[in-house]
C-alpha positions as CSV (number, residue, x, y, z in Angstrom):
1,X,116.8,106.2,186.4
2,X,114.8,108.1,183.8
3,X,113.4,105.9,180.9
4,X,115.1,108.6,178.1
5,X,118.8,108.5,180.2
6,X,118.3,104.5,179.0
7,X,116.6,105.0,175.6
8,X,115.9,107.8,173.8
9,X,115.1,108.5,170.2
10,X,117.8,110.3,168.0
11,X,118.5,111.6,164.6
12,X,120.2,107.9,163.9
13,X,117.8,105.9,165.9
14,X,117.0,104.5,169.2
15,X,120.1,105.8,171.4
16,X,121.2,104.7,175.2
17,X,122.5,107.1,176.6
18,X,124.0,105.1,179.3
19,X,125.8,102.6,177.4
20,X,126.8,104.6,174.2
21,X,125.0,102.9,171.7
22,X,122.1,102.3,169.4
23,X,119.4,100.1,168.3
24,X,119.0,99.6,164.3
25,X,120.5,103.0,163.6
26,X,119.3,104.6,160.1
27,X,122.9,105.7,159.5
28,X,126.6,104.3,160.6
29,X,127.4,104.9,164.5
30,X,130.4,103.8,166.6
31,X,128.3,100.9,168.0
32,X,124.9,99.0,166.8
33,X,123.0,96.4,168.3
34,X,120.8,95.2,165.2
35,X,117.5,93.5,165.7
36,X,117.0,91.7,162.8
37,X,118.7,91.6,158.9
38,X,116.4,93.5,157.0
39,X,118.1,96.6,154.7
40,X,116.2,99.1,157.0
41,X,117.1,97.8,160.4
42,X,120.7,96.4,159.5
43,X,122.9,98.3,157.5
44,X,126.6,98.8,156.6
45,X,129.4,100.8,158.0
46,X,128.9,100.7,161.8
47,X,132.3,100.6,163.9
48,X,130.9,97.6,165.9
49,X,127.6,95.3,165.9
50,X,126.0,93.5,168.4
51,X,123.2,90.6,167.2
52,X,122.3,87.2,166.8
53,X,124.4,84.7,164.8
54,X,122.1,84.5,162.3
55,X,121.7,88.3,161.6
56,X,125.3,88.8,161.6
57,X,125.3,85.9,159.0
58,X,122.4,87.7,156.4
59,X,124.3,90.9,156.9
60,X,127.9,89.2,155.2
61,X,125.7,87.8,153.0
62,X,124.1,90.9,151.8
63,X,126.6,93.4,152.6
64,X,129.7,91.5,152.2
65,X,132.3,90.3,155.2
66,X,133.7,93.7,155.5
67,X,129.7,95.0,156.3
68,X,131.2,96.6,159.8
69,X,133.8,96.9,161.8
70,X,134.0,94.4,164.4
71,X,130.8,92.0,165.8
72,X,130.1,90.2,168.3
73,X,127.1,87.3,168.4
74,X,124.4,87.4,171.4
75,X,122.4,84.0,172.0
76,X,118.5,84.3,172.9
77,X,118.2,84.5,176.5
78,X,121.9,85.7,177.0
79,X,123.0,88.6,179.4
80,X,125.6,91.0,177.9
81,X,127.0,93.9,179.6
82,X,127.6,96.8,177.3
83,X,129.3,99.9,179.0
84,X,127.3,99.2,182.6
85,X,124.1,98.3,180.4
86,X,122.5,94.8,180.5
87,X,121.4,93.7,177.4
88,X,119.9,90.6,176.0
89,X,118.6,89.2,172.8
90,X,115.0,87.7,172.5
91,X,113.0,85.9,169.9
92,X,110.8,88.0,167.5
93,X,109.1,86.1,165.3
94,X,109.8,87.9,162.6
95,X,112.7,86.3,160.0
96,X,115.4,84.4,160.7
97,X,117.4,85.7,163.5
98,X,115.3,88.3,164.7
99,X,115.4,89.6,167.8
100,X,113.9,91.9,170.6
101,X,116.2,93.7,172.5
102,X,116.0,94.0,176.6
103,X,118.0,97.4,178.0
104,X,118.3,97.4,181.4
105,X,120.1,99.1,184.0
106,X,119.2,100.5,187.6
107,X,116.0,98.9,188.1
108,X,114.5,99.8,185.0
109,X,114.1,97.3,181.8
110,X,113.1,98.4,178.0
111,X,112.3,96.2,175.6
112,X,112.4,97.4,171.6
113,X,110.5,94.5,170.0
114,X,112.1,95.6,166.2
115,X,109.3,93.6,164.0
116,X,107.5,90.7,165.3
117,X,104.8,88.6,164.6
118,X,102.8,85.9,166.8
119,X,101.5,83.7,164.3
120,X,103.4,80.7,163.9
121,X,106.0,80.1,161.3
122,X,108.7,77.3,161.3
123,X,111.5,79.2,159.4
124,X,112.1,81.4,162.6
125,X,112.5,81.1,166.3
126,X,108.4,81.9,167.7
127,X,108.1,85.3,169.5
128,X,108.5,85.7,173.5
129,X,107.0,87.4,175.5
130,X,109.4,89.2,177.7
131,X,108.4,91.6,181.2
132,X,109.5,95.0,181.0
133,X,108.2,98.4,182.1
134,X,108.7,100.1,179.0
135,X,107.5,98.0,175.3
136,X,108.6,99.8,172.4
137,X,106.4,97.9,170.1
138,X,106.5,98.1,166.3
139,X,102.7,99.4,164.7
140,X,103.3,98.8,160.9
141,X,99.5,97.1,160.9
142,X,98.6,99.2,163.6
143,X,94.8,100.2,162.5
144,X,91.9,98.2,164.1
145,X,90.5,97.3,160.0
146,X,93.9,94.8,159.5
147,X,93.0,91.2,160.4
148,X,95.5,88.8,158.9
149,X,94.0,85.5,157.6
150,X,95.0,82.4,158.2
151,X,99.0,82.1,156.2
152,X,97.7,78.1,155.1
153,X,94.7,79.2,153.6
154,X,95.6,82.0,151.6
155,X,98.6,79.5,150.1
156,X,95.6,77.3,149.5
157,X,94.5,80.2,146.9
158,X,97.8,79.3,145.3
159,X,97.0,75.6,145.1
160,X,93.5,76.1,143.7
161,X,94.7,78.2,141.1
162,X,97.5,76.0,140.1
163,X,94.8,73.4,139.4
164,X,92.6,75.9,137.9
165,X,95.0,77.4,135.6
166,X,97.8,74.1,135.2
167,X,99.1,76.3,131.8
168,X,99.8,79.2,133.1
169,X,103.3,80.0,135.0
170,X,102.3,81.0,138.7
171,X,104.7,84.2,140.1
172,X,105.1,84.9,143.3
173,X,106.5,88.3,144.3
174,X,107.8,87.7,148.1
175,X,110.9,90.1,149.9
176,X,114.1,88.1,149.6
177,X,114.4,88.0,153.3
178,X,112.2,86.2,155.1
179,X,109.2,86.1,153.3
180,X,110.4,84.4,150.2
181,X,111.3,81.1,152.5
182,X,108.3,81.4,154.3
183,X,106.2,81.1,151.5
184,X,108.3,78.3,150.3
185,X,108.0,76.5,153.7
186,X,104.1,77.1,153.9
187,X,103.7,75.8,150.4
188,X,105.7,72.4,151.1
189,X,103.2,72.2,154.4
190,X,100.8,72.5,152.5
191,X,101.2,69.1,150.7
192,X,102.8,70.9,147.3
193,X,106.2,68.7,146.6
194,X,106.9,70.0,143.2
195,X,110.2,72.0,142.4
196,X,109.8,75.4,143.2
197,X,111.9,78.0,140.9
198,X,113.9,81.0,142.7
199,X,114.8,84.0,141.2
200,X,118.7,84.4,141.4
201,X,118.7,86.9,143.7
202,X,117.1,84.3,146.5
203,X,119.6,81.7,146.0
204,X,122.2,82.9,148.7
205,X,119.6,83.6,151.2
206,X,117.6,79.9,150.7
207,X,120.6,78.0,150.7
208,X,121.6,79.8,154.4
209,X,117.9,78.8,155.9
210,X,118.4,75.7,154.5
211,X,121.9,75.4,156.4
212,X,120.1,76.4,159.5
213,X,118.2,73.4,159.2
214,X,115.1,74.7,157.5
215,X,113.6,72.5,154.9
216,X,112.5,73.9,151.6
217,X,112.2,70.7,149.6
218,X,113.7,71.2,145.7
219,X,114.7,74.3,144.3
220,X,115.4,75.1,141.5
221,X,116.7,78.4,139.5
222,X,114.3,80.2,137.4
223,X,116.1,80.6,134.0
224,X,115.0,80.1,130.7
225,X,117.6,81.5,129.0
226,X,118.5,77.7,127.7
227,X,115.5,76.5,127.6
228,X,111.4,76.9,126.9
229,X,109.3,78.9,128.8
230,X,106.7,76.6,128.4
231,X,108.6,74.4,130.5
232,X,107.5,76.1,133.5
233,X,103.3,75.5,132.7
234,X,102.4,74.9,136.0
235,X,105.2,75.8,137.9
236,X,105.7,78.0,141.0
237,X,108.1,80.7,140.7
238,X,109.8,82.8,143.6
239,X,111.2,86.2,143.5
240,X,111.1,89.8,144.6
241,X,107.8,91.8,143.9
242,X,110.7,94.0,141.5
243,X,111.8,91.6,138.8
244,X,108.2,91.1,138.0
245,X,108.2,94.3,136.6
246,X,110.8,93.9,134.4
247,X,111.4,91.5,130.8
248,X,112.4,88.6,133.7
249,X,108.3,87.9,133.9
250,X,107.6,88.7,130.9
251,X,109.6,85.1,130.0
252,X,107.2,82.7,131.6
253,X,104.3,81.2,130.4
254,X,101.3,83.1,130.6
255,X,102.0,84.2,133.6
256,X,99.9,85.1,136.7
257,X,101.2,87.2,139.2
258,X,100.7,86.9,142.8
259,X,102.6,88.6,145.3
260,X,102.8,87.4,149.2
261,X,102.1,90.7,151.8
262,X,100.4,92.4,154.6
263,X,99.8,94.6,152.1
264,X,97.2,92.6,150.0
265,X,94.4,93.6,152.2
266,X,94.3,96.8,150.7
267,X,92.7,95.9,147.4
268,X,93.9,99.1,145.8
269,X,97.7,98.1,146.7
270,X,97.0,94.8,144.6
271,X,95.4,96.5,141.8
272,X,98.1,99.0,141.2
273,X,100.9,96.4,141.2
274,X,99.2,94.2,138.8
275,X,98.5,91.8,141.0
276,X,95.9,89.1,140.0
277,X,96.4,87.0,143.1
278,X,96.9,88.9,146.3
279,X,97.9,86.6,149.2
280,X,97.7,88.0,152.9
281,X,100.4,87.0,153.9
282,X,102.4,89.1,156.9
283,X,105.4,89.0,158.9
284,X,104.0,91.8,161.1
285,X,101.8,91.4,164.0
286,X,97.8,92.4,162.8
287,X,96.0,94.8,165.0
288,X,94.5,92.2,167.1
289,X,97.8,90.6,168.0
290,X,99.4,94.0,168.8
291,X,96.7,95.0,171.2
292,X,96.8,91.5,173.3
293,X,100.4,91.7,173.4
294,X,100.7,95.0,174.8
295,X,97.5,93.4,177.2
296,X,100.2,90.3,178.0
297,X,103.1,92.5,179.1
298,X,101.1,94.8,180.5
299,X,103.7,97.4,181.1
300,X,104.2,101.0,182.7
301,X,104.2,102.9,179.3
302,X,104.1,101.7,176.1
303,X,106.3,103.5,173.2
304,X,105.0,103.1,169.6
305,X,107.2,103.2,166.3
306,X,107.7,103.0,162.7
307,X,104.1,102.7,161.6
308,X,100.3,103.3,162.3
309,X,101.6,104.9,165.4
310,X,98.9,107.3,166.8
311,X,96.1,104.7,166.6
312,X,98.1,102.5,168.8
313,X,98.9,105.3,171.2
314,X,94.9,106.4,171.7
315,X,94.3,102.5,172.4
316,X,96.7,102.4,174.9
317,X,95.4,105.5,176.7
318,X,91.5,104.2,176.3
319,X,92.9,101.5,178.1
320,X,94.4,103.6,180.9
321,X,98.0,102.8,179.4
322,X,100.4,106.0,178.9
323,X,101.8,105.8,175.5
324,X,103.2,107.9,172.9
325,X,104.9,107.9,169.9
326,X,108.6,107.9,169.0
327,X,108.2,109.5,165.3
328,X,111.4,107.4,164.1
329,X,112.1,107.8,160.6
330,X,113.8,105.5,158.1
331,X,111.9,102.5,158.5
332,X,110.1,101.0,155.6
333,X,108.1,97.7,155.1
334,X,111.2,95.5,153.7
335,X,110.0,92.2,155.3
336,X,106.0,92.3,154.4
């Protein structure tokens, strides 16, 4: 079999030709498998979906129950057949849920990682490597100059500056999904055992990791429409880098704003958002761990998307690996 009669890009997304269906289609299709529950790999309307438990779960949450058709749940490691296609669901690394994807069929096995990330992170099942002769790999950091930090020492920066500054309100603009409760988690292992205040829209999605058995110590919502804003001096306050740009902020105490991201290597990214304390912070594999994982599998062809992508593809053929690009569109940076 030809690796494009198995996968193929398409208008919608990654399509199998073989088994009729697609992998976290931009648009609604008769039949979805769905990596992971970010807005721009899972959306609404598709006849049927195909995913983990926990996707399915973030998608009725932020879509509603009626978010698709009809679904059905896939455990890690599990073997599906899907109109004469094996599939099978595989940890990521990335959020809550999240999933690579194994198509295979006459010999020959694709893997589409979605996003993923190697470092290690305790609200999320740790990435696996799986074998495959075709790794569709994800190059959203996919330039040689993006080396992630350490995650505990840049929430260290956080701590410092809540000592340095115990008047001022401390803001942290992290993506609903995934991020938010990551940062949450990191701050509780790093010794901080305070309340930590959510922004509203947050709430649904902490109190579902926390029902997966994720511990995010006290939280607590972050109004002050009853109260005084100088009750939050010294407080840590959650929510999406968008309400900060609105009257919401503009209700704590003296506040500093700090926003969680992949992102906040590039100073200039900080600068323009207002950002006085950048944390790099990513849910995306850096270029170093991109590089050695494509050196792990060591597969027949590597197939790069939704990012950096032609960096990745030269390094692959330096290397003597054939690569190219898949020039999917639709996909944005939701989770980092």
């Amino acid at each position: 079999m030809k690796p494009d009669q198995l996968l193929r890009p398409a208008p919608a997304g990654l399509y199998c030709p073989a088994g009729d269906f697609y992998i976290d289609p931009v648009r609604p299709v008769a039949r979805a498998l769905v990596t992971h529950g970010h807005s721009d790999h899972a959306r609404a309307g598709h006849g049927a979906v195909l995913a983990t438990q926990e996707t399915l779960d973030i998608m009725e949450i932020r879509y509603g129950a009626d978010f698709c058709g009809t679904r059905q749940s896939a455990a890690f490691g599990e073997r599906i057949e899907v109109n004469g296609v094996t599939v099978s669901f595989h940890p990521a690394g990335h959020v809550l849920g999240s999933a690579q994807i194994a198509v295979e069929k006459a010999g020959l096995r694709i893997v589409a990682s979605g996003d993923y990330k190697r470092g290690v992170d305790p609200t999320c099942a740790a990435y696996e490597p799986v074998p495959c002769d075709i790794f569709i790999t994800e190059a959203t950091f996919g330039l040689p100059v993006f080396h992630h930090p350490d995650p505990k020492a840049e929430m260290g920066k956080l701590i410092t500056s809540l000592r340095q500054f115990p008047e001022r309100s401390h803001l942290v603009g992290a993506y609903s999904l995934g991020k938010s409760q990551r940062v949450i988690r990191l701050l509780r292992d790093c010794g901080y055992d305070a309340p930590v205040y959510i922004h509203g829209s947050l709430a649904k999605l902490c109190d579902y990791y926390v029902s997966r058995g994720i511990d995010l110590g006290d939280l607590r919502p972050a109004t002050v429409e009853k109260g005084d804003k100088t009750d939050f001096r010294d407080a840590v306050i959650v929510g999406p880098p968008s309400a900060f740009a609105d009257r919401w902020a503009r209700r704590f105490n003296e506040p500093l704003i700090a926003f969680a991201s992949g992102w906040m290597m590039v100073r200039q990214r900080a600068k323009q958002g207002g950002v006085e304390l950048p944390l790099v912070i990513s849910d995306h594999c850096d270029w170093p761990e991109l590089t050695e994982t494509i050196r792990e599998l060591a597969p027949q062809e590597v197939w790069v998307t939704h990012g950096r992508e032609e960096a990745l593809v030269r390094w692959c053929e330096l290397a003597g690996l054939p690569a190219r690009p898949l020039h999917l569109v639709g996909y944005e940076d939701e989770g980092d």
